[in-house]
C-alpha positions in Angstrom: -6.9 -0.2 -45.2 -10.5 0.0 -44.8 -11.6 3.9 -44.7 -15.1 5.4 -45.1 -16.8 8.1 -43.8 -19.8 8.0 -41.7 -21.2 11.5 -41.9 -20.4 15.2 -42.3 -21.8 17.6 -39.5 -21.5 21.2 -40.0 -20.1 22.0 -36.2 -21.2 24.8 -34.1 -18.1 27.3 -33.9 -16.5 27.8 -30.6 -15.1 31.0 -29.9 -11.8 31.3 -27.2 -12.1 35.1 -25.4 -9.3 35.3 -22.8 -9.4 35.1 -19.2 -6.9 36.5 -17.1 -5.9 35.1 -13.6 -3.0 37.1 -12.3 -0.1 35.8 -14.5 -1.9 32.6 -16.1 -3.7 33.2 -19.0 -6.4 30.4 -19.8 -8.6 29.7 -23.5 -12.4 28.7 -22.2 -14.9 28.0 -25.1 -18.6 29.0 -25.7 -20.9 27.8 -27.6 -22.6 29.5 -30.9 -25.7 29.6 -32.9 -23.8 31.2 -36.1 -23.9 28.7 -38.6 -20.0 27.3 -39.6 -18.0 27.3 -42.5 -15.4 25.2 -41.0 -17.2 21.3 -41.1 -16.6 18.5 -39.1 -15.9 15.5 -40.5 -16.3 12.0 -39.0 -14.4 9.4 -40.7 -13.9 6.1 -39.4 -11.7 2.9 -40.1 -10.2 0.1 -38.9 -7.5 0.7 -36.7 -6.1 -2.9 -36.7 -4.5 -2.2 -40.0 -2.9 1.1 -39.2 0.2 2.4 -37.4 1.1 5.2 -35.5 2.4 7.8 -38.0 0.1 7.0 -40.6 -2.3 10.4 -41.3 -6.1 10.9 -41.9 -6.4 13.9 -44.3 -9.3 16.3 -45.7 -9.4 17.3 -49.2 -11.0 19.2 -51.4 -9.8 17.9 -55.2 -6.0 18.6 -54.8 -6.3 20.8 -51.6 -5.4 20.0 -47.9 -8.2 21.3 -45.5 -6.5 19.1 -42.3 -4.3 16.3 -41.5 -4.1 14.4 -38.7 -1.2 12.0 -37.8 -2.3 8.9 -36.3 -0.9 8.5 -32.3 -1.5 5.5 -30.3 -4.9 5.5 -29.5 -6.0 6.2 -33.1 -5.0 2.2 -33.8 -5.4 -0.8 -32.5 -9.0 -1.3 -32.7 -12.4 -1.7 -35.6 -14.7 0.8 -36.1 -12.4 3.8 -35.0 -14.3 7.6 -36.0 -12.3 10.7 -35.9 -13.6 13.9 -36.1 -11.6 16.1 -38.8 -12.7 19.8 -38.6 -11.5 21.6 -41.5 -8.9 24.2 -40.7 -9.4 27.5 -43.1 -13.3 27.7 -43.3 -14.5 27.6 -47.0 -16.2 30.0 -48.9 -19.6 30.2 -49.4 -21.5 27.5 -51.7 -20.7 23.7 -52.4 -18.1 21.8 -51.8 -17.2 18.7 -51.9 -14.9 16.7 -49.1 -12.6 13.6 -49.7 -11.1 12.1 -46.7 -7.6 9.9 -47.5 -5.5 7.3 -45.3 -2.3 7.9 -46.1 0.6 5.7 -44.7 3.9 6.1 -43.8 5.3 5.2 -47.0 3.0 7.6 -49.3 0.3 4.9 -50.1 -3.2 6.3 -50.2 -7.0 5.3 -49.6 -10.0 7.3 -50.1 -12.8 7.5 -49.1 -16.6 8.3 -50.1 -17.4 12.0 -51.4 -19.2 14.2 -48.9 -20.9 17.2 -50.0 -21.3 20.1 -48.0 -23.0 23.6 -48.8 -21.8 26.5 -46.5 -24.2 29.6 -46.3 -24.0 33.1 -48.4 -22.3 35.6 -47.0 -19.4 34.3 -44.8 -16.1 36.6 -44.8 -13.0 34.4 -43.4 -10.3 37.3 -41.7 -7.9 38.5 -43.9 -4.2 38.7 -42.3 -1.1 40.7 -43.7 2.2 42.1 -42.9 3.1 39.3 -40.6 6.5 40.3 -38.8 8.5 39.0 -35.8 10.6 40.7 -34.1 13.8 40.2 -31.6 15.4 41.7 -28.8 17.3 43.6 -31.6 13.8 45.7 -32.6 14.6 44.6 -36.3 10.8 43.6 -37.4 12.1 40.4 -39.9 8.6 39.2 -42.8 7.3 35.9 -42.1 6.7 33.8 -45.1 6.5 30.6 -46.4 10.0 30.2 -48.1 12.4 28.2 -47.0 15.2 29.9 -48.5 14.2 33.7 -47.4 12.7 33.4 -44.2 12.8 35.4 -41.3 16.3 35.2 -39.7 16.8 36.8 -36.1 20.0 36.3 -34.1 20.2 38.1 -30.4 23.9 38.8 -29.2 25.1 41.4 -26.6 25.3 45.2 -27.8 28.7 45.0 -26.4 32.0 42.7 -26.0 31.8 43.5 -22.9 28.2 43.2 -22.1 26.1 40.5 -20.2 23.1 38.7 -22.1 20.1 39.2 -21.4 18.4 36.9 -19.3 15.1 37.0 -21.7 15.1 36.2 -24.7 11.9 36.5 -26.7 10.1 37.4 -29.7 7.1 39.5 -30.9 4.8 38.7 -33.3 2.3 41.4 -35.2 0.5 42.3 -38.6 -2.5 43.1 -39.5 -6.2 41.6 -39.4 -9.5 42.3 -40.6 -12.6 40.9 -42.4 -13.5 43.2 -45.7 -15.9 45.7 -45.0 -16.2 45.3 -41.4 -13.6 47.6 -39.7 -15.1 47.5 -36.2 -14.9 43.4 -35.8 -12.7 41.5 -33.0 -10.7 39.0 -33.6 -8.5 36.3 -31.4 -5.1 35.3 -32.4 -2.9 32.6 -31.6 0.7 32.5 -32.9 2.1 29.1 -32.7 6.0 28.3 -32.9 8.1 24.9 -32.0 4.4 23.6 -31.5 3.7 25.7 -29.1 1.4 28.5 -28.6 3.7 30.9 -28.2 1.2 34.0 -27.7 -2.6 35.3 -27.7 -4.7 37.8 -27.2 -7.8 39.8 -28.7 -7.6 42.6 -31.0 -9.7 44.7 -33.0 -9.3 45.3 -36.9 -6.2 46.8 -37.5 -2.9 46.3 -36.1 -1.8 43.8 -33.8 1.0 42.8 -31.7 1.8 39.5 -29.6 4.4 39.3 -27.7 6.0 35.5 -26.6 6.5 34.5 -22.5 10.8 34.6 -22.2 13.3 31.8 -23.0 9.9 29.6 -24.6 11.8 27.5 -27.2 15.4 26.8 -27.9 17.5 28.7 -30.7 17.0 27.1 -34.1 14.9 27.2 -37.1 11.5 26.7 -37.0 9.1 25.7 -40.3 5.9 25.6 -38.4 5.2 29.3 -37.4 1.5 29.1 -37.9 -1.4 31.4 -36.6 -4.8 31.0 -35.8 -7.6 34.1 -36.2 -10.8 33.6 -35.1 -13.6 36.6 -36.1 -15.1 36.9 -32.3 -17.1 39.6 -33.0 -21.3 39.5 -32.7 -23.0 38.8 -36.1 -22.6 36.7 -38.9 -18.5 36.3 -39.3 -18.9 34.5 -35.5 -16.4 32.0 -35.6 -15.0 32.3 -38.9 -11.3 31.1 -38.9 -8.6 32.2 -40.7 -5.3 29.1 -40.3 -1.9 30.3 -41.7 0.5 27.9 -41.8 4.1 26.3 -42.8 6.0 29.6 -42.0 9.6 29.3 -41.3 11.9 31.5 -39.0 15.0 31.0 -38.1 15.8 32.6 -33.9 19.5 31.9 -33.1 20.1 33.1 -29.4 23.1 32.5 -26.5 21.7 29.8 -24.2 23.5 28.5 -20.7 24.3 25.5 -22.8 23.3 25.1 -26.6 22.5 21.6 -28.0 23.0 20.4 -31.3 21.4 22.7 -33.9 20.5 22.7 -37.1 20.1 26.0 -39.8 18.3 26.2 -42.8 18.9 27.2 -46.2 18.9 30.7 -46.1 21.7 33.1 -45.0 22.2 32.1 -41.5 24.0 34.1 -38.3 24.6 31.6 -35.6 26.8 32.6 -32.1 28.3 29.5 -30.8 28.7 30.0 -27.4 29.2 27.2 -24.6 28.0 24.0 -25.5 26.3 21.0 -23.9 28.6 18.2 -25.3 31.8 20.4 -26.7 33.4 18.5 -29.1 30.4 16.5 -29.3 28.0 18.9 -30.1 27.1 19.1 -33.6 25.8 22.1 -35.5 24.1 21.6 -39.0 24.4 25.2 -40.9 22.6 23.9 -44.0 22.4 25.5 -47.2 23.2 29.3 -48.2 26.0 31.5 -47.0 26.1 31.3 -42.9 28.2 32.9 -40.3 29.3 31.3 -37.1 30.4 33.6 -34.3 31.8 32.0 -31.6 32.6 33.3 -28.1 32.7 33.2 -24.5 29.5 34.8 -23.8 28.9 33.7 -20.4 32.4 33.3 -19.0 32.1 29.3 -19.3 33.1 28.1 -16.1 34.3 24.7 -17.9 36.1 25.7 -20.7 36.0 22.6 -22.3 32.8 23.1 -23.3 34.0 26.4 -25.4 33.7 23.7 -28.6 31.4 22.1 -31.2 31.5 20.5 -34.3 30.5 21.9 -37.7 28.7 18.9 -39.8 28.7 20.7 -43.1 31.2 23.8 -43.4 31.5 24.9 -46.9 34.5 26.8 -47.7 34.5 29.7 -49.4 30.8 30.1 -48.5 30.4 29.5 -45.2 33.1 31.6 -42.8 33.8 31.9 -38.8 33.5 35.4 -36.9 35.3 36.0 -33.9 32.1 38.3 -31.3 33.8 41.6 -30.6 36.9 41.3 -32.5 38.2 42.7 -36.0 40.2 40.2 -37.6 42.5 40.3 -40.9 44.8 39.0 -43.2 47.3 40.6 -41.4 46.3 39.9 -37.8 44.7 36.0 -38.3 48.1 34.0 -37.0 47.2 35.8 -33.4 44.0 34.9 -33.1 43.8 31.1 -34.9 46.1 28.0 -34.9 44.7 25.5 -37.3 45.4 21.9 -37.7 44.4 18.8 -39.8 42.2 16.5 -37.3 41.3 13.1 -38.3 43.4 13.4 -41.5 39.9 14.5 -43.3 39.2 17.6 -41.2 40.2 21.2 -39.4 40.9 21.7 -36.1 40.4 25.7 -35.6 41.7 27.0 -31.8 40.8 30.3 -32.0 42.2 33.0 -28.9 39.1 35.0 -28.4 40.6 38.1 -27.8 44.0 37.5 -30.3 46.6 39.5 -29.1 45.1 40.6 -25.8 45.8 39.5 -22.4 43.4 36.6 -22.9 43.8 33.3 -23.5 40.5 32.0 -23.6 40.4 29.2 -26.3 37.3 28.4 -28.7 38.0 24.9 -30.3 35.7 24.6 -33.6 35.9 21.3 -35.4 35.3 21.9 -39.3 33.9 18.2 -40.1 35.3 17.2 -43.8 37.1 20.5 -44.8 40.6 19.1 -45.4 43.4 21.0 -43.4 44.9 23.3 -45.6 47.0 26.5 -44.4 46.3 28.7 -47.7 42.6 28.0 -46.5 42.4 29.8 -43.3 41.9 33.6 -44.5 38.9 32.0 -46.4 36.9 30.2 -43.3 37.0 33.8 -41.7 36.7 35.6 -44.8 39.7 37.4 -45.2 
């Protein structure tokens, strides 16, 4: 793989104030004379000899400043250029730019250095406190880890109760730029590859709140947000990225796909499914619930079922929504049997004893029937 780089531009920032139109809410972009700490980077190559998939990436010694995955119009052709514009702006002084192809299978090429000086006196926007939030009110920390992470799960306040129709989330924290408490700032919070909110603030605390029923339940590692300094002066345009934060937003949907967890401690409601028996759920790592129930009165009960790819007994364990259920009380509410030879078979009466007879069928993939094991999958 050829790769070198043509030039290094120091862009002019755009900035992204709001405009409101009723109930749309549209990003336009001006043009600035502050000078950028965020540089543009043209690198070109010869798209002949990549593939879609492969990545063009900025570095500075070991660090990432951007990555770009290569789609089908970034191959197939000589001379290709791409503009890179680093994502976190730099601090003030020199710096010096690498730009790597880097290929499906790991294999790198670099190119050229670049050096670039960015002006004195540059503040990037500090964010902290990042929080979402669910229907619950619970504010949950967003961070980085994949084994703590925020973990919101939305069911009805009662047994009894409907859903809600909307299900979102709110995101909020706190922004500023040292030593400049009056500034204004744009934020974008960006979830499932989306942007999932925005809106202008001024230093201090901030709230976003996300449109109803955006994304699907299930665990997201790219919660990133974008803060732009908007204000008149010299910060113009300085951009704070944050990125690779993981949450995990477990909800009741009309008709829930397959799904996979994480590796934290997971609460997931298994409601109707698209596929029943067919749909699989992936719990992953750490000690997760499943509570499983008839949260919308299926109207085909046959889809009151899914499959569990990875139970893990005596860590894992099954809830019944609304119901208290013990050692002494179990045989009314579950009949277990082997399936397969190699795996469980849970029907589970949703209400026990009561005058229901609503059936949940949960498939326990590769737990081998055993009746001694039953009080542990409910953890009892």
């Amino acid at each position: 793989m050829d790769l070198y780089v043509l030039q290094a531009n120091e862009n002019l920032r755009t900035r992204g104030p709001d405009l409101d139109v009723g109930n749309i809410r549209l990003f336009y972009q001006v043009t600035t004379n502050i000078e950028s700490s965020a540089p543009t980077i043209n690198v070109t190559y010869d798209g002949t000899k990549a593939s879609e998939g492969d990545a063009i990436a900025l570095y500075e010694g070991d660090k990432e400043l951007v990555r770009r995955t290569l789609g089908k119009g970034d191959v197939g052709r000589a001379g290709i250029t791409l503009g890179l514009t680093v994502e976190n702006n730099l601090s003030s002084g020199k710096h010096v730019i690498t730009a790597k192809f880097i290929d499906m299978a790991g294999n790198t090429v670099s190119s050229n250095d670049v050096p670039v000086t960015i002006a004195e006196g540059l503040a990037v926007p500090v964010v902290t406190n990042l929080r979402i939030t669910g229907e619950s009110g619970v504010p949950q920390a967003i961070n980085d880890s994949l084994t703590k992470y925020a973990m919101i799960t939305e069911l009805p306040s009662t047994s009894t109760g409907k859903i809600a129709p909307e299900q979102n989330v709110i995101f909020s924290g706190t922004v500023g730029t040292p030593g400049s408490s009056g500034e204004e700032y744009e934020i974008q919070a960006i979830m499932g590859n989306r942007i999932m909110a925005f809106g202008k603030f001024k230093a201090g605390d901030f709230s976003l709140k996300a449109p109803a029923n955006t994304l699907e339940p299930g665990l997201y590692k790219d919660v990133r947000f974008v803060v732009t300094n908007i204000s008149d002066g010299v910060n113009n345009g300085q951009t704070l990225w944050i990125k690779n934060h993981t949450a995990a937003w477990y909800w009741i949907p009309q008709s829930l796909r397959d799904l996979t967890g994480g590796a934290g401690d997971d609460v997931i409601p298994l409601g109707t499914t698209e596929k029943g028996q067919g749909t699989n759920i992936q719990t992953g790592a750490g000690k997760d619930t499943l509570i499983v129930g008839d949260y919308r009165n299926a109207t085909d009960k046959s889809k009151l079922a899914a499959t569990i790819t990875d139970f893990y007994l005596g860590q894992d364990k099954v809830s019944i929504f609304g119901q208290t259920v013990t050692k002494a009380n179990l045989d009314s509410y579950v009949k277990a049997s082997s399936f397969g030879g190699l795996s469980t078979k849970l029907a589970i009466d949703l209400d026990g004893a009561g005058p229901g007879t609503t059936i949940y069928n949960l498939y326990l993939q590769n737990v081998q029937y055993n009746p001694n094991s039953i009080a542990t999958i409910f953890g009892v």
